[in-house]
C-alpha positions as CSV (number, residue, x, y, z in Angstrom):
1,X,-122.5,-41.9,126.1
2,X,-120.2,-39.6,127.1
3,X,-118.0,-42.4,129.0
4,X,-118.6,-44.4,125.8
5,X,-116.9,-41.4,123.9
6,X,-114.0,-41.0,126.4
7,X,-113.0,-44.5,126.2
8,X,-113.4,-45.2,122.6
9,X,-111.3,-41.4,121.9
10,X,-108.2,-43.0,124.3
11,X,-108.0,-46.4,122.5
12,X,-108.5,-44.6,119.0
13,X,-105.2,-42.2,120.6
14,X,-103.0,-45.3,120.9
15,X,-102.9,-46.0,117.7
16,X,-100.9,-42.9,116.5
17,X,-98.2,-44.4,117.8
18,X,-97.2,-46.9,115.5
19,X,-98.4,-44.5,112.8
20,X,-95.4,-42.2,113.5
21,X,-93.2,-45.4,113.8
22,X,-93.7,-45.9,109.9
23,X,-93.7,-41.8,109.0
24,X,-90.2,-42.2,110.5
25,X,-89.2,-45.2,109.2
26,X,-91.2,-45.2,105.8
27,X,-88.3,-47.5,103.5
28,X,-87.9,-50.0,106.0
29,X,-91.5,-50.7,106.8
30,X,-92.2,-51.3,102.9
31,X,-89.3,-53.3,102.2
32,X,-90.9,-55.4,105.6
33,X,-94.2,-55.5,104.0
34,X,-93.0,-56.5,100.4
35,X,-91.2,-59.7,101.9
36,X,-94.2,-60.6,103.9
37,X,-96.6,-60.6,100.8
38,X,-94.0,-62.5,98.7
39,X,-93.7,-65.1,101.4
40,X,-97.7,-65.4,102.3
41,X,-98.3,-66.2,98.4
42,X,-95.2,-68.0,97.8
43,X,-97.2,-71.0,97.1
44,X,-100.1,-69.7,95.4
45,X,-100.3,-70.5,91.8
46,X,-99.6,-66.7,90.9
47,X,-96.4,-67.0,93.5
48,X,-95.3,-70.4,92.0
49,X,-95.5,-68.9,88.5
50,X,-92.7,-66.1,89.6
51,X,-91.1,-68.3,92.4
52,X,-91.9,-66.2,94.8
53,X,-89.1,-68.4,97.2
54,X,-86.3,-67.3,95.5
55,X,-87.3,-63.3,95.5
56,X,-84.4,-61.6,97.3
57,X,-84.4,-58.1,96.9
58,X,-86.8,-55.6,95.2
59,X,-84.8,-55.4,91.8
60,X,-85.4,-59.2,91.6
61,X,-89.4,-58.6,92.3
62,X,-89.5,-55.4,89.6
63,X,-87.1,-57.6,87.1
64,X,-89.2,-60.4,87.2
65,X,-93.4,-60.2,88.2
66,X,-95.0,-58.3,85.2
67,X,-97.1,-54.8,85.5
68,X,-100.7,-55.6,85.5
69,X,-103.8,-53.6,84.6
70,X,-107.4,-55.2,85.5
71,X,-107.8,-57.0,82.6
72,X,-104.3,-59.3,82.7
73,X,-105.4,-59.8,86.2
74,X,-109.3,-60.9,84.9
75,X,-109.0,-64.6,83.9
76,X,-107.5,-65.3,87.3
77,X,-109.9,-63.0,89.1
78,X,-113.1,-64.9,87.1
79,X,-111.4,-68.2,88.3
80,X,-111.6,-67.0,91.9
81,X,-115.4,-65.8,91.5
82,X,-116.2,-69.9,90.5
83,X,-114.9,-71.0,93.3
84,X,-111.1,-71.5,92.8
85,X,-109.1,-70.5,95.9
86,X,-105.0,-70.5,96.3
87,X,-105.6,-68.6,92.8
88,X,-103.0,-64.9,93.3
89,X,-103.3,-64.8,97.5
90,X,-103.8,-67.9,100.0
91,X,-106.6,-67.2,102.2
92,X,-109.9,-67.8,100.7
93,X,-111.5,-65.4,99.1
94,X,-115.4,-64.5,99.8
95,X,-115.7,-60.9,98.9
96,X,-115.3,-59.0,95.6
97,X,-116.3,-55.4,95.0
98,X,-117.4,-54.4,91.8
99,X,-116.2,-51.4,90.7
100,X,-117.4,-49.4,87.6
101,X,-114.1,-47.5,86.9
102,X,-114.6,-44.1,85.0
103,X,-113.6,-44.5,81.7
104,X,-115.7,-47.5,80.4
105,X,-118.7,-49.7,81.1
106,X,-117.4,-52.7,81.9
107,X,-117.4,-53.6,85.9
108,X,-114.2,-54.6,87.5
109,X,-114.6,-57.3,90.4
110,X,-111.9,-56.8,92.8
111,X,-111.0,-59.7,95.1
112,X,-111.2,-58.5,98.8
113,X,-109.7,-61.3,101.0
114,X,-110.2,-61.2,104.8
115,X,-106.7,-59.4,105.3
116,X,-107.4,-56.5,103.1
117,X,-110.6,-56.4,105.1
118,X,-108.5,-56.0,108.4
119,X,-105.6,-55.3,107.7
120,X,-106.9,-52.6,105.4
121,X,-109.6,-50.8,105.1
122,X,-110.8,-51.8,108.4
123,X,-107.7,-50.3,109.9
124,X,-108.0,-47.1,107.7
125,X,-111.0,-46.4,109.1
126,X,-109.6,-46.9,112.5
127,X,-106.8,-44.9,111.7
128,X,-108.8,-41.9,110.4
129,X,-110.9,-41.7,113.6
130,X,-107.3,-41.9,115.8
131,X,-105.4,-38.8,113.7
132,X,-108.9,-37.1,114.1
133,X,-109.5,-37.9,118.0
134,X,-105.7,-37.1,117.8
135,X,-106.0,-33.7,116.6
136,X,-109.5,-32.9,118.2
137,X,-108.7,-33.9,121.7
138,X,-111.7,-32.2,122.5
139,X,-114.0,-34.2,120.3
140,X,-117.5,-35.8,121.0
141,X,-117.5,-37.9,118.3
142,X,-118.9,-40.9,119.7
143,X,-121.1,-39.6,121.8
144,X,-123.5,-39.8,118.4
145,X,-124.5,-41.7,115.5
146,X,-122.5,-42.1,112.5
147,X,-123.7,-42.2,108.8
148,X,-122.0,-44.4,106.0
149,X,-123.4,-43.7,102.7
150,X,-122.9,-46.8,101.7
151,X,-124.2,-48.4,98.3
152,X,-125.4,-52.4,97.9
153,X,-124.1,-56.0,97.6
154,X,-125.6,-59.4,96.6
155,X,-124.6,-63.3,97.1
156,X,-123.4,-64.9,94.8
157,X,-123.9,-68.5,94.1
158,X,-121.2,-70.0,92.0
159,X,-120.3,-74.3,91.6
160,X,-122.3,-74.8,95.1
161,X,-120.2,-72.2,96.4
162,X,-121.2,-68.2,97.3
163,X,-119.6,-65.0,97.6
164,X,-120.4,-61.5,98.4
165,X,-120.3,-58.8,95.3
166,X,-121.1,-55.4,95.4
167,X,-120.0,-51.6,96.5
168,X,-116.9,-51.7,98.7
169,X,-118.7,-49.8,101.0
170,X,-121.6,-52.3,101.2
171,X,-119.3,-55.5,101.8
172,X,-117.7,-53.6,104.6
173,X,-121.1,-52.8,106.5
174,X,-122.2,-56.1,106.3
175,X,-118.8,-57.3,107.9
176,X,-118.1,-54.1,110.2
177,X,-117.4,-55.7,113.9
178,X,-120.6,-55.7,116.3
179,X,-119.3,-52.7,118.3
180,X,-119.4,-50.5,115.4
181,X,-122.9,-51.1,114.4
182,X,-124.1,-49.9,117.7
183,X,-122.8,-46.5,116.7
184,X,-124.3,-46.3,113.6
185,X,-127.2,-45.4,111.7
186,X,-129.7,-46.2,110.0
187,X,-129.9,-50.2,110.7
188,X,-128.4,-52.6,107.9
189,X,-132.2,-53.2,106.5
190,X,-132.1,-49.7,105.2
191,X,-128.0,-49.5,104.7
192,X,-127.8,-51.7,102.1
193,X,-131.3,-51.5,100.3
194,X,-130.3,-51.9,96.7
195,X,-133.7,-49.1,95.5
196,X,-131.3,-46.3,95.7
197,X,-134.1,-43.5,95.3
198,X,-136.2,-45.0,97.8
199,X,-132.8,-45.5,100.2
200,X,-132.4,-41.8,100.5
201,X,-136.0,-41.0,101.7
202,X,-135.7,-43.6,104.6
203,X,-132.0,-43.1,105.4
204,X,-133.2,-39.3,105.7
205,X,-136.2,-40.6,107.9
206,X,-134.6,-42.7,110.0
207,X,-131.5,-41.0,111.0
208,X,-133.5,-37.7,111.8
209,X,-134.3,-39.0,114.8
210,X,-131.2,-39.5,116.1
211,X,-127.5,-37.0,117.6
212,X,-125.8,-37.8,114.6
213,X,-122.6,-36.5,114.7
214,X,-120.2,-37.4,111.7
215,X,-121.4,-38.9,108.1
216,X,-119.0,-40.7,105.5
217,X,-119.4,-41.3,101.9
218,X,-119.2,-39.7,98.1
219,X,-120.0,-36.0,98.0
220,X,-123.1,-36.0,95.6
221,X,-124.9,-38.7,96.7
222,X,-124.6,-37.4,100.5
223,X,-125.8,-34.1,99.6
224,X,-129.2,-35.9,98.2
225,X,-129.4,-37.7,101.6
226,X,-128.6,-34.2,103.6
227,X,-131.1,-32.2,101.3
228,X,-133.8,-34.8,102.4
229,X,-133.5,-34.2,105.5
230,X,-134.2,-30.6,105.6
231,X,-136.9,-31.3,103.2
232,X,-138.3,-33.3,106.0
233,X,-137.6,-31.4,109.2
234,X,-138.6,-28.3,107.2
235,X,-135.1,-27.3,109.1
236,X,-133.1,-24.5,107.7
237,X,-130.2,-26.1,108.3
238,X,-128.3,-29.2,109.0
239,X,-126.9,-27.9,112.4
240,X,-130.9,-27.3,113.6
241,X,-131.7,-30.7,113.5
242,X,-128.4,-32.3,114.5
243,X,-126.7,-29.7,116.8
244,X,-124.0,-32.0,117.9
245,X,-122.7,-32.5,114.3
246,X,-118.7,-32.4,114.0
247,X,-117.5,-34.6,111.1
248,X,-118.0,-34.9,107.3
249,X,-115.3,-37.7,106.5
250,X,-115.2,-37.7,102.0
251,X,-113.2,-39.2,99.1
252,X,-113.8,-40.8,96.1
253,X,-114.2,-37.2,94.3
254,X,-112.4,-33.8,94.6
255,X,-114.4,-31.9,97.2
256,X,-113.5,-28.6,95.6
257,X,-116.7,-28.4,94.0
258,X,-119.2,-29.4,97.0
259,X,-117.5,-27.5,99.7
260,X,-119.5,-24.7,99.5
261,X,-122.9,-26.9,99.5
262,X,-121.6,-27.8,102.4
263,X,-120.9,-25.3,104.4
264,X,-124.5,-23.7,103.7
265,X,-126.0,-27.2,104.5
266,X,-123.6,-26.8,107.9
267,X,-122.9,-23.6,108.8
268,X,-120.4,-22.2,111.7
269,X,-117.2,-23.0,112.1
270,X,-117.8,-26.8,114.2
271,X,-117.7,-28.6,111.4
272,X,-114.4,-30.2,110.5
273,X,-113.9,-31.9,106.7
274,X,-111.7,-35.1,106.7
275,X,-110.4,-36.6,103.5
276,X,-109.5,-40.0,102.6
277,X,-108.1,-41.7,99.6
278,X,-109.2,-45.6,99.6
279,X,-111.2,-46.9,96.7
280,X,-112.1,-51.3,96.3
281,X,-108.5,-52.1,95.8
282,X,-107.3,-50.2,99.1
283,X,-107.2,-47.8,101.3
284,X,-104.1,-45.6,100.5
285,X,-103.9,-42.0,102.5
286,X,-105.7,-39.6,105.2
287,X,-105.6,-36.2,105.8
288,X,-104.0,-35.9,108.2
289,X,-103.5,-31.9,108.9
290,X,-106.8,-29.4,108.7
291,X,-104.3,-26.8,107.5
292,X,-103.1,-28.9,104.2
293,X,-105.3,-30.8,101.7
294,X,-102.9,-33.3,100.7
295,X,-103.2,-36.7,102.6
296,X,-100.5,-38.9,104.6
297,X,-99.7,-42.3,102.4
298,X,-100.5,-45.2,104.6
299,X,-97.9,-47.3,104.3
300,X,-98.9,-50.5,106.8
301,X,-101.7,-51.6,105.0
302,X,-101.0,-54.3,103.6
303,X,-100.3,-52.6,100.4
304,X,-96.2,-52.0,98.3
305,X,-96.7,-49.1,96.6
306,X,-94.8,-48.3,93.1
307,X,-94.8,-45.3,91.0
308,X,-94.5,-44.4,87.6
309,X,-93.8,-40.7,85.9
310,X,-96.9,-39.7,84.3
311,X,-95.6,-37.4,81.3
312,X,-97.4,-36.4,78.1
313,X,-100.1,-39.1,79.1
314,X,-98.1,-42.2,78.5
315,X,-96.6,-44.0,81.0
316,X,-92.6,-45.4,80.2
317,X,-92.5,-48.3,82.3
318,X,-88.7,-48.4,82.1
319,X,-88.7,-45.2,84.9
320,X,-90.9,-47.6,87.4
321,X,-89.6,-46.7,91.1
322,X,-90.2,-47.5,94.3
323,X,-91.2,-45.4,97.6
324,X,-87.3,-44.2,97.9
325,X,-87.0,-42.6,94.9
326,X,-89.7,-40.5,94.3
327,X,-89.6,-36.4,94.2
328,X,-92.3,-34.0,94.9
329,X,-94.0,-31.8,92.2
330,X,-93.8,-35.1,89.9
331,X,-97.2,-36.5,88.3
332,X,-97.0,-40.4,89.0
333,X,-99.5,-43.3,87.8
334,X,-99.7,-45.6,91.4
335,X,-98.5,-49.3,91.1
336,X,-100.3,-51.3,93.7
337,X,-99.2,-55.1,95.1
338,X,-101.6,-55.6,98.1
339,X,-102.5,-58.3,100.4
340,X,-105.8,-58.9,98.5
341,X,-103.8,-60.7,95.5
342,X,-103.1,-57.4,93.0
343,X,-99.3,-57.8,91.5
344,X,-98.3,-55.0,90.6
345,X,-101.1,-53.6,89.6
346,X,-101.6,-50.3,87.7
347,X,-104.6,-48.4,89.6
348,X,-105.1,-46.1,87.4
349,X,-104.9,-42.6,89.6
350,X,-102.1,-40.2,89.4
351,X,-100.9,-38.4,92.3
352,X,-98.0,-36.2,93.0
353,X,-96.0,-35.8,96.1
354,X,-96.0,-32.8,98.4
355,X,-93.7,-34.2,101.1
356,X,-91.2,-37.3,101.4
357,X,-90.7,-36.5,105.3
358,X,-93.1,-37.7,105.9
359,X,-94.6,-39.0,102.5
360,X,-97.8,-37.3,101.6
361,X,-99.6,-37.3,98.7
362,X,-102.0,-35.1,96.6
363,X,-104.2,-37.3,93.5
364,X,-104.6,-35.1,90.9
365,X,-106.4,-37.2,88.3
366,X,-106.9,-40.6,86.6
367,X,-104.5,-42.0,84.1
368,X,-107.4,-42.4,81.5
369,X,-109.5,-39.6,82.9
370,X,-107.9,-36.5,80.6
371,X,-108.8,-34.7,77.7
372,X,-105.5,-34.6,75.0
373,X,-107.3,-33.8,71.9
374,X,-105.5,-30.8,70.5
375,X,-101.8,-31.8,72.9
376,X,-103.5,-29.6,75.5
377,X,-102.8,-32.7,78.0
378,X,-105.4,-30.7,80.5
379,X,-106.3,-33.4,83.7
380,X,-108.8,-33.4,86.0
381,X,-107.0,-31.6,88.7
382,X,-106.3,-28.7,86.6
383,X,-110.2,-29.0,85.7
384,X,-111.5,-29.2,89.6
385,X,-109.3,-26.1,90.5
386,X,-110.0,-24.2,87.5
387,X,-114.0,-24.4,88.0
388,X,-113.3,-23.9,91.6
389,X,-111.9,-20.6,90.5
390,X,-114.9,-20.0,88.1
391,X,-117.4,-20.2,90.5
392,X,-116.1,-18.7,93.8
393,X,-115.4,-14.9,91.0
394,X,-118.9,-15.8,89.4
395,X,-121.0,-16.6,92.9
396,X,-122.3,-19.7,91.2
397,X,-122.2,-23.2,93.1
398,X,-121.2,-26.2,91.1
399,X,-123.2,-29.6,91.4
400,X,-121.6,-31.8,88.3
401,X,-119.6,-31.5,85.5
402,X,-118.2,-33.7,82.7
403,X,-116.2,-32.3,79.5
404,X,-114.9,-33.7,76.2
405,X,-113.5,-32.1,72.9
406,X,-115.5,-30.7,70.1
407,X,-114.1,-30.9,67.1
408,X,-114.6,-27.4,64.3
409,X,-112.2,-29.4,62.0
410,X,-109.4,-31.9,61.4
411,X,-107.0,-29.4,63.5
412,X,-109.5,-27.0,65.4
413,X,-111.7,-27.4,67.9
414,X,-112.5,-26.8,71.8
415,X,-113.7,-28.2,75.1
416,X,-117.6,-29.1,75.9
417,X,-118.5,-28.4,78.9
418,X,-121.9,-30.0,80.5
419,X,-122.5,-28.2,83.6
420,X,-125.2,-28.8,86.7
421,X,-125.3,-25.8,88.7
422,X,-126.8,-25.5,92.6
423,X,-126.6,-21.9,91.6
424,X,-125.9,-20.6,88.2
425,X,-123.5,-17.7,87.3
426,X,-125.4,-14.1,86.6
427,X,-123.5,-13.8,83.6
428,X,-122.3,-16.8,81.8
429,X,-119.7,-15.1,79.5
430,X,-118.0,-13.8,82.4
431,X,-118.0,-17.2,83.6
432,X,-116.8,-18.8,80.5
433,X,-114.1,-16.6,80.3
434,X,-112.8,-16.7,84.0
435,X,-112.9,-21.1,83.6
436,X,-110.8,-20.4,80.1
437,X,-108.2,-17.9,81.5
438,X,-107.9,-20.2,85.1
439,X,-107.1,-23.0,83.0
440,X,-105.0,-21.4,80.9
441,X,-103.0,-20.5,84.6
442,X,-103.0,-24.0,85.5
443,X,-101.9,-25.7,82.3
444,X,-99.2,-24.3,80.3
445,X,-100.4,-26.8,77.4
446,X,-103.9,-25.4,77.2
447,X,-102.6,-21.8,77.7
448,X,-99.7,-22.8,74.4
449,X,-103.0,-24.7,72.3
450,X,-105.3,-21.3,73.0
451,X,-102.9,-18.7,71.4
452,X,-105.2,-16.5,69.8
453,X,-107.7,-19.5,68.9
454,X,-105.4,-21.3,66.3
455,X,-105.8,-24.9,67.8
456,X,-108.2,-24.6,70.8
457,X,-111.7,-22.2,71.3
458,X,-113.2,-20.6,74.2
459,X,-114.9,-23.4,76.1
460,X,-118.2,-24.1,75.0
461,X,-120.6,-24.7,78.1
462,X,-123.5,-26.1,78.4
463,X,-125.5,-25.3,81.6
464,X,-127.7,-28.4,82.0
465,X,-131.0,-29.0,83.9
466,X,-130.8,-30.1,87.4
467,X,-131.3,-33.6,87.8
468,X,-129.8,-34.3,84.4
469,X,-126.5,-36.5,85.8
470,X,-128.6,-38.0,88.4
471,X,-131.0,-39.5,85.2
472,X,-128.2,-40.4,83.5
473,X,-127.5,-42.8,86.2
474,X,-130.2,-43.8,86.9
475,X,-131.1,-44.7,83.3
476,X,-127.4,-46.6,83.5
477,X,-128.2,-48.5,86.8
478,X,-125.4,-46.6,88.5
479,X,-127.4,-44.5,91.6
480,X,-124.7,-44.8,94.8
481,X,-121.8,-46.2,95.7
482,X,-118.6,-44.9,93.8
483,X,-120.3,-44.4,90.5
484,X,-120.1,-41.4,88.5
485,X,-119.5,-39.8,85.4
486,X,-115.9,-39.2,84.0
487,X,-114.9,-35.8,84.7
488,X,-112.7,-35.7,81.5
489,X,-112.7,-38.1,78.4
490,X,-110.7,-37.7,75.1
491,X,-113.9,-39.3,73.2
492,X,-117.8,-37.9,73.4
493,X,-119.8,-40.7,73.9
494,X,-120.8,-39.7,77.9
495,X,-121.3,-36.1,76.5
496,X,-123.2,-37.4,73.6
497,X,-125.2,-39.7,76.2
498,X,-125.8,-36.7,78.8
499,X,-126.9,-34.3,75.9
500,X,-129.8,-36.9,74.4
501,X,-131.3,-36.2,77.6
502,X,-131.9,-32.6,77.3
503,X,-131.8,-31.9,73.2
504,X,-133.0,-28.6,73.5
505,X,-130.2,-27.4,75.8
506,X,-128.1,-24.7,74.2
């Protein structure tokens, strides 16, 4: 193992080369990228439709393909799940992930075509072991097991044809090359088990046995995994039953909240905490410095990134720019066209960024995933940091959280708070008050709406039952994968939802 782990670290080095070719030559390597999409689906029925061929420049690409959300995109998309190929990208597509989103109901089926596999996501998780083998020379990574909290997929069958549909992170286990699986664990039978209950207490089982050394996957839904295994080792920590442990790779939520779960579960200072931004249309940034919590935007993916200014919740398409003309400190809504047949595709995240040299990025929040009722325009970001806040002055550790207006009259009103604490606050006033006055630090809007109670109350908070969120999802058919609940919503119904569970809590 150890030789394993040498020669695996050197090949995973080499790649860090041609990742500082594109932090040093950022423009030209997108400009590169946008021609070679334009001519791969020039004779797709999506690339026909625009005449793709006669696309010089990126004015003529902005002036002429449409913006597209998920539903513009969906008639085409449900053509490709009966079979139709040659539909927005050439190669034939055999993979969608189904996403839930986080502001509605209604799943999202995301083409994956054998490039964004890859070219993509493949090659981010490549690229996250390089920077990290990169920056821990030292590292013993593969000497051990890895963990993928991965969620569950099914075949499809569709006019005598079949496809693969399910969690992102479920199509890429089953198609993750031979080499990887024998650094893995547990085996694919208990992976991709579709019982997610019953998946954690043999994932836990199974992987005790073994030097596991880094683990992957959502915050909440790894913690339930981690807690199962002390609950079967009767360890007292993490560290006591895998001693080799270095890695705990995350995304798909702010880890604010869950660090310091963490770092009980894993004590010492070992462990490192990687970041990543990919989600089922890509895989867009890593952390790529221990010292910053921003990531690096990947920019040779497969994926021509576009942003838009994100002010006062709207978006004014008109102010649409493109890698070389964006500034730090701006919020921007990110416009995806990727090598799985997305055109210009609105993803729905906001991010801002903190460096053009090279170009790394922050997300702070969801471009439907806010709470504007009373022009407070308060996003998640400023949420996350302002409970951070909360609990690290009130000792209390935070499990789950979701918040929506309530509403005292036609121009009155305040936030509701639903709150799942590891560890509750001693005094719940103090706490109330130190989450209202770090918002009010974070968000000039909120601070403005919560003069002397005129528009906006105190927060109300509601300290719910452990276990609630996790019922919730349950009850929704949502356990693993990405899903979740909103964070923020401008309307009550997941409050509404959450609360029916528990209608004594006060």
């Amino acid at each position: 193992m150890p030789l394993i782990n040498s020669v695996i670290s050197w090949l995973m080095k080499k790649r860090i080369h041609q990742i500082e070719l594109f932090m040093k030559y950022p423009l030209e390597v997108q400009q590169e990228l946008l021609k070679k999409l334009l001519n791969s689906a020039r004779n797709t029925e999506w690339g026909k439709c625009y005449d793709f061929r006669s696309i010089q420049t990126y004015e003529d690409f902005r002036n002429r393909v449409t913006l597209n959300d998920y539903e513009s995109l969906k008639p085409f998309i449900d053509r490709l799940r009966q079979g139709e190929q040659n539909v927005l990208w050439p190669s034939e597509i055999k993979c969608f992930a189904k996403s839930s989103g986080t502001t509605n109901d209604k799943s999202k089926f995301i083409p994956v075509s054998q490039e964004a596999l890859e070219e993509c996501h493949f090659k981010g998780g490549k690229d996250l072991l390089s920077i990290y083998c990169n920056n821990h020379p030292e590292t013993n990574l593969f000497s051990g097991k890895a963990i993928a909290m991965g969620g569950t997929h099914q075949i499809v069958e569709a006019n005598n044809d079949s496809y693969y549909l399910g969690d992102l992170s479920a199509i890429l286990i089953q198609h993750l090359p031979v080499w990887v699986e024998y650094l893995r664990t547990p085996d694919l039978s208990i992976a991709l088990m579709e019982e997610w209950e019953s998946k954690i207490e043999k994932m836990a089982a199974a992987t005790v046995p073994h030097d596991v050394t880094n683990i992957s996957g959502v915050p909440s839904w790894t913690l339930l995994m981690l807690k199962k295994v002390l609950e079967i080792t009767g360890k007292k920590h993490l560290l006591e039953v895998w001693p080799n442990f270095e890695l705990y790779i995350h995304g798909g939520v702010n880890f604010v909240p869950y660090r310091e779960q963490f770092k009980q579960l894993l004590p010492g200072d070992t462990v490192n905490y990687l970041e990543t931004y990919n989600a089922s249309e890509g895989f867009f940034g890593i952390q790529d410095r221990s010292s910053a919590n921003d990531m690096l935007l990947m920019l040779d993916y497969g994926i021509f990134y576009e942003f838009i200014p994100f002010e006062e919740n709207s978006l004014d398409t008109s102010d649409i720019v493109s890698l070389s003309d964006v500034k730090t400190g701006i919020n921007y809504a990110v416009i995806i066209t990727t090598n799985g047949g997305l055109w210009r595709y609105n993803l729905g995240d906001t991010v801002t960024f903190t460096s053009l040299r090279p170009y790394r990025i922050r997300i702070t929040g969801r471009t439907k995933n806010f709470i504007n009722a009373f022009g407070e325009e308060l996003i998640v970001d400023n949420a996350e940091k302002a409970l951070s806040i909360a609990c690290r002055k009130c000792n209390a550790l935070l499990c789950e959280f979701t918040a929506a207006p309530v509403y005292y009259g036609e121009q009155r009103g305040a936030h509701e708070w639903l709150i799942e604490f590891e560890k509750p606050p001693d005094d719940l006033g103090f706490f109330t008050e130190t989450l209202d006055n770090a918002l009010k630090s974070l968000n000039s809007d909120y601070e403005a709406k919560r003069y002397h109670d005129l528009l906006l109350g105190e927060p109300l908070i509601r300290v719910m039952p452990k276990g609630t969120f996790y019922r919730w999802l349950k009850e929704k058919g949502k356990l693993g994968g990405q899903n979740k609940v909103p964070r923020l919503a401008n309307e009550r119904k997941y409050v509404e939802a959450l609360l029916s569970l528990v209608p004594g809590v006060k």
